[in-house]
C-alpha positions in Angstrom: 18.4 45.4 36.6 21.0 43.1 34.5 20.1 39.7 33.6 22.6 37.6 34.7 22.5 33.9 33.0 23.5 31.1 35.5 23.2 27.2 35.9 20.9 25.7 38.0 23.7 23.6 40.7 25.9 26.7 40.1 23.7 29.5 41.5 22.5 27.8 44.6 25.6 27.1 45.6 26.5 30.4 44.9 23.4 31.8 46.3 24.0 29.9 49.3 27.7 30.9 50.0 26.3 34.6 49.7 23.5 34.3 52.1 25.9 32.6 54.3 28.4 35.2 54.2 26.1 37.6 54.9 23.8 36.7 57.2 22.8 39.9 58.9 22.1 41.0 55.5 19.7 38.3 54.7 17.4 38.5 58.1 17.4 42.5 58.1 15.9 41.7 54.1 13.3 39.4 56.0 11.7 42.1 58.7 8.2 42.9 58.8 8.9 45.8 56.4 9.7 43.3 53.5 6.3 41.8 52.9 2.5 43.2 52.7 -0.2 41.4 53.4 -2.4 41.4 49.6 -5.9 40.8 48.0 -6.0 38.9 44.4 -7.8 41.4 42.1 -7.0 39.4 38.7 -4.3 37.1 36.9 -2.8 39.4 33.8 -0.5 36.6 32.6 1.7 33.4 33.9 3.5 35.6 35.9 2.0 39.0 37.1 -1.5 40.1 38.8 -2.8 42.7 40.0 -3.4 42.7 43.5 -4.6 45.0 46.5 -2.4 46.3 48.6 -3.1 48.6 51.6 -6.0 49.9 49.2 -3.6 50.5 46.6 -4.2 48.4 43.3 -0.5 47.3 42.4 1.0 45.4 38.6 3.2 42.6 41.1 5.4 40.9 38.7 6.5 37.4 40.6 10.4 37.1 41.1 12.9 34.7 39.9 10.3 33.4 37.7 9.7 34.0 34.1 6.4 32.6 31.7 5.7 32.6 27.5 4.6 35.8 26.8 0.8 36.0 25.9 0.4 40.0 26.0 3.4 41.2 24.9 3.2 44.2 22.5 5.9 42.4 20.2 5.5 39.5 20.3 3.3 36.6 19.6 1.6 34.2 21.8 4.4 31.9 23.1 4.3 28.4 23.7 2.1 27.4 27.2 1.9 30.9 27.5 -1.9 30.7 27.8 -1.6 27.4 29.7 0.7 29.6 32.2 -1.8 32.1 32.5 -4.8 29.8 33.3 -2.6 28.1 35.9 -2.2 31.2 37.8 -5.4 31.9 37.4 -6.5 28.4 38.8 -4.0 29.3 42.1 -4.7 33.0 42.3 -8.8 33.7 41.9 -9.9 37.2 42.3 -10.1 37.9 46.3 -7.6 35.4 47.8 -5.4 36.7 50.6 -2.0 36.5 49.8 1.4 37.7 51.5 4.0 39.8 48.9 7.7 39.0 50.3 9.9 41.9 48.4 13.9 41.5 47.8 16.4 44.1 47.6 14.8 46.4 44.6 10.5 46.1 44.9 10.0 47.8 41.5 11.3 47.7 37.8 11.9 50.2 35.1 7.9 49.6 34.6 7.0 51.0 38.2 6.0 46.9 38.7 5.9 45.6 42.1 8.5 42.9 42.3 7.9 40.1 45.2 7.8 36.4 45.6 4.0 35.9 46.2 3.1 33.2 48.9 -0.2 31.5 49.2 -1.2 29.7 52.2 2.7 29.3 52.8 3.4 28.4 49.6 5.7 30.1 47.2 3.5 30.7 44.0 6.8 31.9 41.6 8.2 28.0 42.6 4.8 26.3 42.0 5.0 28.1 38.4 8.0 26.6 37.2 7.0 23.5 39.0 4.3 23.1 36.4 6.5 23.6 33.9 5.4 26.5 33.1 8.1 29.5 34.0 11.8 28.9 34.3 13.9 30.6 36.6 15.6 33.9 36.1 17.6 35.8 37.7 18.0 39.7 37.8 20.6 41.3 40.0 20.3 42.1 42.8 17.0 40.4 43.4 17.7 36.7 43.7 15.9 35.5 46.6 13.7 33.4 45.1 15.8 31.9 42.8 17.3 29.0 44.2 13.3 27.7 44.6 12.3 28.4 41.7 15.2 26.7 40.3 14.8 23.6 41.8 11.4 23.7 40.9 12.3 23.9 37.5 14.8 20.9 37.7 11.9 18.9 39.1 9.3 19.6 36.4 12.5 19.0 33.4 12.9 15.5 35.5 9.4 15.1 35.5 8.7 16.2 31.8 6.0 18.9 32.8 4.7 21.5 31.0 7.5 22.7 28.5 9.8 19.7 28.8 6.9 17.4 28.2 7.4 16.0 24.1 3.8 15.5 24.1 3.1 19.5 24.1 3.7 19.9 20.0 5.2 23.5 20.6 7.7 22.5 23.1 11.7 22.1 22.2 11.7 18.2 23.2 8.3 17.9 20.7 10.2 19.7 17.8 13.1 17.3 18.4 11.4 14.6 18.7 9.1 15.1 15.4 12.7 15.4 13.7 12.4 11.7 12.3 15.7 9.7 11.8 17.6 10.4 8.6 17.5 6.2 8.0 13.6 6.4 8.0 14.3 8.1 4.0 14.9 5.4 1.2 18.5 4.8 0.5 18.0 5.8 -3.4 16.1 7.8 -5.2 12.9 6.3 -6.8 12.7 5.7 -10.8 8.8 5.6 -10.8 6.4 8.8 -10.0 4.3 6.9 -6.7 7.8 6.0 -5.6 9.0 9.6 -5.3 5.5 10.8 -4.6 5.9 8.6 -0.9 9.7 9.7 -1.0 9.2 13.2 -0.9 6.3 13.0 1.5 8.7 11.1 3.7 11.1 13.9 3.4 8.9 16.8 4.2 8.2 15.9 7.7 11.8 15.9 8.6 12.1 19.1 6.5 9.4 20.7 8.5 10.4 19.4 11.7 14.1 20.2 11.3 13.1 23.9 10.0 11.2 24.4 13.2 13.7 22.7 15.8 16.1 24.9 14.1 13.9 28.1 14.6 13.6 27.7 18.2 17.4 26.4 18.6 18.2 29.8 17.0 16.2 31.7 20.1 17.6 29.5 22.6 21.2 30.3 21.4 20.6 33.6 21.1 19.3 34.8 24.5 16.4 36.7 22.7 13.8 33.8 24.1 14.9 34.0 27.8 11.9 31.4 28.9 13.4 29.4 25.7 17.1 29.8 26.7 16.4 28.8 30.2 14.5 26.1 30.0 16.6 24.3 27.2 20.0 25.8 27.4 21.5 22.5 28.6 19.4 20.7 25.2 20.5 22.9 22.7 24.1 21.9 21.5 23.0 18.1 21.3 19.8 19.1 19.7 21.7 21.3 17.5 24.5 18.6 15.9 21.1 16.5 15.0 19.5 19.5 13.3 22.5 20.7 11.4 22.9 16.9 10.3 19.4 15.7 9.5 17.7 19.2 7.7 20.7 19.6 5.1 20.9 16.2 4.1 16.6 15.9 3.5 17.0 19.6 1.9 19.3 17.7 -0.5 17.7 14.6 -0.6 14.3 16.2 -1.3 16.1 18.5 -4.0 16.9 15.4 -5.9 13.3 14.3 -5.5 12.3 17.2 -7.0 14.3 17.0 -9.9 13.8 13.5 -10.3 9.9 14.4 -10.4 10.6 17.2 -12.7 12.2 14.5 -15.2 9.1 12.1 -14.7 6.9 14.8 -15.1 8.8 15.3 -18.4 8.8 11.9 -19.4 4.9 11.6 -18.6 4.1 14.7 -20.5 6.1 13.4 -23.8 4.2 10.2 -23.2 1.0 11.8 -23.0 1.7 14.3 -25.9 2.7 11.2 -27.9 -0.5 9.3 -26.8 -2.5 12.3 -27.6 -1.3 12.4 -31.4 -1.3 8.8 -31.5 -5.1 9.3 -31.0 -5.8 12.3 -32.5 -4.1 10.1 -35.8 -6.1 7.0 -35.1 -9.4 9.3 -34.5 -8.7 11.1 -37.6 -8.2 7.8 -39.7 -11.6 6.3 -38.2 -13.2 9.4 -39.0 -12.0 9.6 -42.4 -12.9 5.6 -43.1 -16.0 6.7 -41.6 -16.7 9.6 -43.7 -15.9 7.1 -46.6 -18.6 4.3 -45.7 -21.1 6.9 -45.6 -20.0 8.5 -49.0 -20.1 5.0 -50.4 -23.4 4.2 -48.3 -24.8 7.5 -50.2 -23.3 7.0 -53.5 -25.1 3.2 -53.5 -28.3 4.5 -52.2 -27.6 6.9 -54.6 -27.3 4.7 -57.6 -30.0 2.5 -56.3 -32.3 5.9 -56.4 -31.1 5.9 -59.9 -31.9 2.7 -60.6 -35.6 2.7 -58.9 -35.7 6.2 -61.1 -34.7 5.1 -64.3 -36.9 1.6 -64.2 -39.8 3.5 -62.6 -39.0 5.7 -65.8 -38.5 2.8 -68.4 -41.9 1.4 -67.2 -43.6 4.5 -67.8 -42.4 4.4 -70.9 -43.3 0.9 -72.1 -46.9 1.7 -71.0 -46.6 5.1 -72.8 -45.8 3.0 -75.4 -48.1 0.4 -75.1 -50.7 3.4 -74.3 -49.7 4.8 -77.7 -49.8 1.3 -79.7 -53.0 0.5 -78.5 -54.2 3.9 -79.4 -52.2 3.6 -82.8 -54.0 0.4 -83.6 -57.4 1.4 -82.5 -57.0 4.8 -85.0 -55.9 2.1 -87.7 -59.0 0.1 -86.9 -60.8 2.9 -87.4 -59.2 4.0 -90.3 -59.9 0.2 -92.0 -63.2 0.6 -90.7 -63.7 4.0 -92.3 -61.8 2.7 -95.8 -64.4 -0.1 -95.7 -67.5 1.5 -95.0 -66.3 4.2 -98.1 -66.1 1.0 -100.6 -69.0 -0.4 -98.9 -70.7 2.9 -99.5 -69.1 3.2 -103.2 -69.9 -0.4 -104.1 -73.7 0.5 -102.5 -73.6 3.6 -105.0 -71.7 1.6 -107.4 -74.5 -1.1 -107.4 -77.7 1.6 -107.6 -75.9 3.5 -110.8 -75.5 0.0 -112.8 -78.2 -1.8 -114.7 -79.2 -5.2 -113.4 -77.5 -7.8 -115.1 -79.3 -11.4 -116.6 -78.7 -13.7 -113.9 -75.6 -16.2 -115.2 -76.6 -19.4 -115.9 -74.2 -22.2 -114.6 -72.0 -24.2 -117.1 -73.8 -27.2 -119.6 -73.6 -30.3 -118.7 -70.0 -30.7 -120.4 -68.3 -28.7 -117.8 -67.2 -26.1 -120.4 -67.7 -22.3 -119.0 -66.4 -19.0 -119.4 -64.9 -16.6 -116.5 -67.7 -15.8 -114.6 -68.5 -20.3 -114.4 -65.3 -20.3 -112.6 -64.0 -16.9 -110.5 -60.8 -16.7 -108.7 -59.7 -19.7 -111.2 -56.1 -19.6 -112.6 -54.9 -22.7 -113.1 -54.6 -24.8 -116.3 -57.9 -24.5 -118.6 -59.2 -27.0 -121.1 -61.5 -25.3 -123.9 -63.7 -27.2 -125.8 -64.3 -27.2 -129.3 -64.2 -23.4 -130.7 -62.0 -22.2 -128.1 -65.2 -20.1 -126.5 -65.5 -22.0 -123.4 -63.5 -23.7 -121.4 -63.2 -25.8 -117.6 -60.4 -26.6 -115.2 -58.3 -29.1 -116.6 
């Protein structure tokens, strides 16, 4: 089959013409051989199940509609691609009777089962893409589902279901929504570090966002996407003039940031290398004048030991001394007392060897005398007559 991309108004009015123009075509497609009556078995993703048919378990992919992949081999998870699959899942529950209504070719390359599956007389592929959930595809020559599908995809982007809904973060209209305004940046670049600090925080956001809008802008363009490209084709070129506007000039904006940080960061280092000599200097200094207090504590504690030492010292030695006086003066004593108790004892001897001597008789009544009337006498003497005796004058 070849995908064939198509507007919405465009194809049912094209679908339309065709059925009309061939009518016979269209009701021999819709005879009792183009459906099977079907039993549910299990929902493998927004848009295929496995169901019985005629005792047969089939793959049924739904027509005209395609989901976000959730169990593709290459590729990741897709945006709503789980919410697809739990939708189904609500509509489809394991033992429902359902009707499969086939188109032209009722298998693909992957030996699928193609059909537009109806559910109490309602078209399941439609109520998918009503959700907003699945978009509608279209692969030649199966396209009779498409013009339902379709308009239930136009409903749900009017309504802002599922992925046209800007409150689902993953969804196109989210991404361009996050992309804040370029005027919500300051006008000039801040001189102080908080003020570039908020700046570039304030820049990221748009960054981020305008990196991600681009991202899925690029798989819309591309065709790659196809749930992507068909549900915001239409979105994409307005979407795209705000990207390519708003991420280059916060790329450059934020580049300036940075280097205006850079330069801060410079400035603050200097500063705080500066600072840091200033006080390893003034640390140094107070250590130094510290070191000198104590030297000068220790050298007058020092001196005062000295002191204490050397008067402690003097005092010992005036007692020595007086010790040694005293003793000096008592041998001295004892020396005088020795020297007189030998003339004591040589007068004593002295006294026994010599006779006794007649006992002097005192001076006459004229006062005259010799030596022995008046000892220890030696001033002026008067003798008397004959010059033998004599007295005081």
């Amino acid at each position: 089959m070849t995908a064939k991309v198509v507007t919405g108004v465009a194809v049912v009015a094209v679908v339309a013409v065709a059925a009309g123009a061939t009518g016979v075509a269209v009701a021999q497609s819709g005879g009792s051989d183009d459906r099977d009556r079907a039993t549910v078995v299990r929902v493998i993703d927004g848009d295929t199940i496995d169901a019985d048919v005629n005792g047969e378990i089939q793959r049924v992919r739904l027509l005209n509609v395609d989901t976000p992949e959730t169990k593709h081999p290459e590729k990741p998870v897709q945006c709503l691609g789980p919410e697809a699959t739990a939708f189904l899942e609500e509509l489809l529950a394991p033992g429902e009777q359902i009707e499969l209504v086939y188109d032209v070719e009722r298998t693909d390359r992957y030996d699928r089962t193609l059909a537009g599956v109806y559910k109490d007389d309602s078209l399941i592929n439609a109520d998918v893409a009503e959700a907003g959930l699945g978009v509608a595809v279209l692969y030649e020559p199966n396209d009779r589902f498409y013009p339902e599908v379709l308009e239930a995809q136009e409903r749900a982007e009017e309504a802002g279901k599922g992925l046209h809904d800007a409150a689902v973060e993953c969804t196109v209209p989210a991404l361009a929504e996050a992309l804040p305004p370029l005027e919500d940046l300051p006008a000039a670049i801040p001189a102080d570090a908080a003020g570039v600090a908020a700046a570039l925080a304030a820049a990221a956001p748009v960054i981020a966002a305008g990196e991600a809008l681009g991202a899925a802008l690029d798989l819309v363009e591309s065709g790659g996407h196809v749930v992507l490209s068909r549900a915001y084709g239409g979105l994409a070129p307005e979407l795209r003039k705000r990207s390519d506007v708003a991420l280059p000039a916060a790329v450059a904006y934020q580049q300036e940031l940075l280097a205006k940080e850079a330069e801060l960061a410079e400035e603050a280092r200097v500063a705080a290398e500066k600072a840091a000599q200033e006080k390893l200097a003034a640390e140094k200094a107070a250590a130094e004048k510290k070191a000198a207090e104590e030297r000068a504590v220790a050298e007058q504690k020092a001196a005062e030991e000295r002191a204490a030492e050397e008067a402690r010292q003097a005092e010992q030695d005036r007692a020595a001394e007086a010790e040694r006086q005293e003793a000096e003066a008592e041998r001295q004593a004892d020396r005088a007392r020795e020297r007189e108790n030998a003339r004591q004892a040589e007068r004593n001897h002295s006294n026994e060897r010599q006779p006794e001597t007649p006992r002097r008789q005192p001076p006459s009544n004229s006062g005259y005398g010799t030596d022995a009337d008046f000892p220890g006498y030696t001033g002026p003497r008067c003798y008397a007559p004959g010059g033998q005796a004599w007295k005081p004058c």
